[in-house]
RORO-614443 format. One record per residue (C-alpha): residue in three letters; x, y, z. Coordinates in pm, whole numbers, padded with zeros to 5 digits, always signed. Layout:
BEGIN
ALAXYZ;...
//
This chain:
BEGIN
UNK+00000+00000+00000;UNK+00268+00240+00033;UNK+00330+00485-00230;UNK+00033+00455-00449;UNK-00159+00786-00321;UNK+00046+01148-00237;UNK-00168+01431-00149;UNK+00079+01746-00149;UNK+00337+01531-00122;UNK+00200+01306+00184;UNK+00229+00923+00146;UNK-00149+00865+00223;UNK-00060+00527+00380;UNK+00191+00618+00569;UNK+00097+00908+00696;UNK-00253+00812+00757;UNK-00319+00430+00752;UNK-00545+00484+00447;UNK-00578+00356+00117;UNK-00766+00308-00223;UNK-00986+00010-00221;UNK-01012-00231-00492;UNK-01211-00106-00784;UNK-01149+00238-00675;UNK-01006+00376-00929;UNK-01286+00352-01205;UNK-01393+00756-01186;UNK-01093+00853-01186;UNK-00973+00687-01508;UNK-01326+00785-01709;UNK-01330+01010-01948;UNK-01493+01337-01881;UNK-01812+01429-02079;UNK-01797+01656-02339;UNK-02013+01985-02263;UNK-02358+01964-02471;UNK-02311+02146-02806;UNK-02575+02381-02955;UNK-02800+02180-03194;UNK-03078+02205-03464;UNK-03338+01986-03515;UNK-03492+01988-03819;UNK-03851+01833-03816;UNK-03828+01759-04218;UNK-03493+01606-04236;UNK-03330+01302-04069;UNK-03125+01332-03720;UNK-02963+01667-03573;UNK-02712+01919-03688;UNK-02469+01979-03426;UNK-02187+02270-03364;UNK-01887+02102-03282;UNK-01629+02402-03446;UNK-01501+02421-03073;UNK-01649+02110-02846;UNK-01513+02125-02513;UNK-01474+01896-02221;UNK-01672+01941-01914;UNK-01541+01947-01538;UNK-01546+01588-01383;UNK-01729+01478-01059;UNK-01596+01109-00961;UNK-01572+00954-00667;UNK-01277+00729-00510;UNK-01325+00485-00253;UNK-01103+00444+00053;UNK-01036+00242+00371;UNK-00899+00331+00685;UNK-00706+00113+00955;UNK-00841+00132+01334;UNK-00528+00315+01439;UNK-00539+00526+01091;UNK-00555+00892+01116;UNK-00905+00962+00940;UNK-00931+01331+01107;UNK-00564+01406+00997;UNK-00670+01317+00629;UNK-00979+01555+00646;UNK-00782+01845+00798;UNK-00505+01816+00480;UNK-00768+01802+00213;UNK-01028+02061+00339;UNK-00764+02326+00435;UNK-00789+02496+00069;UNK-00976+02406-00238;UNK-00738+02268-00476;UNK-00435+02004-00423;UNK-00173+01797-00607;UNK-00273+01443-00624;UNK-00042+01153-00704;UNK-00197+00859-00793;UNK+00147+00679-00830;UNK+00003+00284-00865;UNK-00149+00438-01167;UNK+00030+00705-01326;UNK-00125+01010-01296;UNK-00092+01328-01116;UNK-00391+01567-01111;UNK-00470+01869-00930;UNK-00843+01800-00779;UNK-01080+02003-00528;UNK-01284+01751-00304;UNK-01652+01803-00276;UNK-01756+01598-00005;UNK-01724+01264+00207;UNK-01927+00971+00265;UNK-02034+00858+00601;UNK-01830+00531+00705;UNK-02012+00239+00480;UNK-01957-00067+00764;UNK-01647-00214+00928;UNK-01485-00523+00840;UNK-01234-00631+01127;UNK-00993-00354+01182;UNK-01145-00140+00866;UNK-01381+00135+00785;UNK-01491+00232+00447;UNK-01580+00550+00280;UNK-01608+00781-00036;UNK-01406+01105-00160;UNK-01613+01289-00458;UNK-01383+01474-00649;UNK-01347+01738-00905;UNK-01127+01754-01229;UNK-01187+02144-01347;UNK-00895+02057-01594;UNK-00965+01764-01810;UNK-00633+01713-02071;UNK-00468+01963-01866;UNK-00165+02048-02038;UNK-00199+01730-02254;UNK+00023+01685-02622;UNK-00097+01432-02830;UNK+00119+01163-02857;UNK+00015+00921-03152;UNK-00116+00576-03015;UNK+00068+00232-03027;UNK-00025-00070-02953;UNK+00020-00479-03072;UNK-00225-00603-02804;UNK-00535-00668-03000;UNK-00561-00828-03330;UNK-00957-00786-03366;UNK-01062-00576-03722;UNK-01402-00423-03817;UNK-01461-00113-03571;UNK-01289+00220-03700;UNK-01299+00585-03619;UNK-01208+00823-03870;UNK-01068+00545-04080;UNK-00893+00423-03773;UNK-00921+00098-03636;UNK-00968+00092-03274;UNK-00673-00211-03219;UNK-00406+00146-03307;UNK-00586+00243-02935;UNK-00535-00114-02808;UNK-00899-00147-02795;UNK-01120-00423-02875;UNK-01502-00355-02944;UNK-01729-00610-02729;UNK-02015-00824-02748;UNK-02349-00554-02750;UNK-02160-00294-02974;UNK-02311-00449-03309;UNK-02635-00455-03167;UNK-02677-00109-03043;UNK-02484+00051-03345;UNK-02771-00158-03567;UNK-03060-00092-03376;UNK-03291+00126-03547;UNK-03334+00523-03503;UNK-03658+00619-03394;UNK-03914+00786-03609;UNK-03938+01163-03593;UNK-04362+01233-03532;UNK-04514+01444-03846;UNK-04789+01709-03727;UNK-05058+01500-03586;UNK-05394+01648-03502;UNK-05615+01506-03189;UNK-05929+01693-03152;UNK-06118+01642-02846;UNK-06439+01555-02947;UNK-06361+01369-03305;UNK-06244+01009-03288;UNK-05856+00924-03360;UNK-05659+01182-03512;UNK-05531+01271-03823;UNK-05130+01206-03927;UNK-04994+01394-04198;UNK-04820+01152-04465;UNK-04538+01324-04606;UNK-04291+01106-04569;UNK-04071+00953-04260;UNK-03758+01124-04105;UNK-03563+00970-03816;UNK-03437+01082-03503;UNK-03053+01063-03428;UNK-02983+00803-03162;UNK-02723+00721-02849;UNK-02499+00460-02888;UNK-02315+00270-02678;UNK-01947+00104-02779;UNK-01827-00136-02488;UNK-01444-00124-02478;UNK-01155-00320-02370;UNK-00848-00157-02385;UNK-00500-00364-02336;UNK-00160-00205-02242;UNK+00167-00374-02187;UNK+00236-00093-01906;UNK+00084+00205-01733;UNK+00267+00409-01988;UNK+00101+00273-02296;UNK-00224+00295-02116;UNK-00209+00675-02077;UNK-00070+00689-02440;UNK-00342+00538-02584;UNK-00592+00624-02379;UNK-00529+00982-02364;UNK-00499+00945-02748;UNK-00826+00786-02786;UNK-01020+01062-02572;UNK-00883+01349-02767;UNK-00930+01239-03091;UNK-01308+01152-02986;UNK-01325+01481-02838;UNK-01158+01738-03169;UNK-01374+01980-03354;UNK-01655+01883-03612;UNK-01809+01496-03614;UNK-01647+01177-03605;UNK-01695+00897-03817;UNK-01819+00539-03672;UNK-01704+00261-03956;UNK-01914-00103-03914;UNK-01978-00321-04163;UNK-01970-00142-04429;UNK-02179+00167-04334;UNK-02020+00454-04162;UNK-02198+00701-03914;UNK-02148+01002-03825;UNK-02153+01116-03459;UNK-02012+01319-03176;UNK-01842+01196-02866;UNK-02083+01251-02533;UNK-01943+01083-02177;UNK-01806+00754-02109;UNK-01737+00526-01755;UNK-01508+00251-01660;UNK-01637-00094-01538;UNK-01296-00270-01418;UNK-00908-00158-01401;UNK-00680-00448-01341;UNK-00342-00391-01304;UNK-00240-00788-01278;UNK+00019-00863-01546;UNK-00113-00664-01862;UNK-00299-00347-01798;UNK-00677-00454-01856;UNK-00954-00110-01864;UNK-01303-00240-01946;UNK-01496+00072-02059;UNK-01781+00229-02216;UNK-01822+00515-02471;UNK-02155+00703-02525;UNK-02167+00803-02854;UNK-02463+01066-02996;UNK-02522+00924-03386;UNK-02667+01236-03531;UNK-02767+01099-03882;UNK-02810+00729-04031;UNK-02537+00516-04177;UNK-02485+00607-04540;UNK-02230+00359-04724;UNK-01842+00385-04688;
//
């Protein structure tokens, strides 16, 4: 335990018998959410028109879960991180330094011998602070068929997994044509012009693969920005591509056991329908 969280330069286990539980570090390694961009919706043509000539990231709310030993220094801990707003964070198991404000703190969740559990919810005001792309690299997945901008995910390290076909393929919804219900005339009347669709959500399930903890940040901060750059992205599957705009994403499981292993899932705003590639 020792040396994986510095707050201001404070070994968090040493200094105060606390320390990240397992599984706790899935809001901290999702992506933040882009902020919602202006959009039209025209009632006569199919999906949305969307601004994205500057998208932006939004600040991050996530929340990291901890335990503390029965002779651990819990008070000590809430005294360093509630004496300003903002401090430096090393998260040194994984790789990342960030400066983060705390919102709040959970009540203890239940004891198990000589522990107590709670929650930190954090803030990231700086998603991709001071970030430079650095092109992705990976030989960890072989899989073929999923591309973004002409991309294949496997240059992320990513593999696309079972549900991803079925909720790029499921159909878009039917935008309503002016319908008239009068109150005292059975039914209504539909006008028949023709049939428009909605743009949809879609959901990509991930699995991203890194030798080290280096290669994950390469490719992972790789994979976010390029979802994330001005005007829409592309979504390639069988034969149709799709154009769409990045929207927020989670992580499921981190497992740092031999290979880096990120299970992940990217929410993905399909604003028209798949035309042929």
């Amino acid at each position: 335990m020792i040396a994986t969280l510095y707050i201001d330069g404070h070994d968090v286990f040493v200094d105060y018998g606390i320390f990240i539980t397992e599984g706790g570090y899935n809001g901290l390694l999702s992506f933040p959410s882009l902020k919602e961009p202006d959009k039209t919706d025209w009632a006569e043509r199919d999906g949305i028109e969307v601004d994205l000539l500057n998208p932006v990231l939004d600040a991050k709310k996530f929340s990291v879960s901890f335990a503390v030993k029965s002779n651990g220094d819990f008070n000590g801990l809430m005294a360093l991180i509630f004496n300003q707003a903002y401090h430096t964070f090393n998260f040194a198991e994984v790789g990342l330094i960030k400066s983060l404000r705390v919102v709040s703190c959970s009540d203890f969740k239940g004891t198990n011998n000589s522990l107590r559990f709670f929650s930190l919810e954090f803030s990231d005001d700086f998603p991709l602070s001071a970030y430079s792309y650095q092109v992705p690299v990976s030989t960890q997945i072989s899989q073929r068929g999923y591309e973004l901008d002409s991309n294949d995910f496997s240059k992320y390290g990513v593999a696309i997994l079972e549900g991803s076909d079925a909720e790029i393929l499921k159909p878009n919804a039917v935008k309503p044509n002016l319908t008239v219900n009068v109150k005292y005339v059975s039914g209504q009347t539909y006008s028949n012009d023709g049939v428009v669709f909605q743009s949809k959500d879609v959901k990509l399930k991930c699995l991203l693969l890194a030798t080290n903890i280096s290669e994950f940040w390469r490719n992972y901060n790789a994979l976010l920005f390029d979802l994330s750059k001005s005007g829409l992205r592309t979504i390639y599957y069988s034969g149709l591509g799709y154009k769409c705009h990045y929207k927020s994403s989670s992580v499921s499981r981190f497992d740092m056991k031999g290979r880096i292993w990120c299970e992940f899932e990217i929410s993905l705003v399909f604003t028209k329908l798949g035309v042929q590639r």
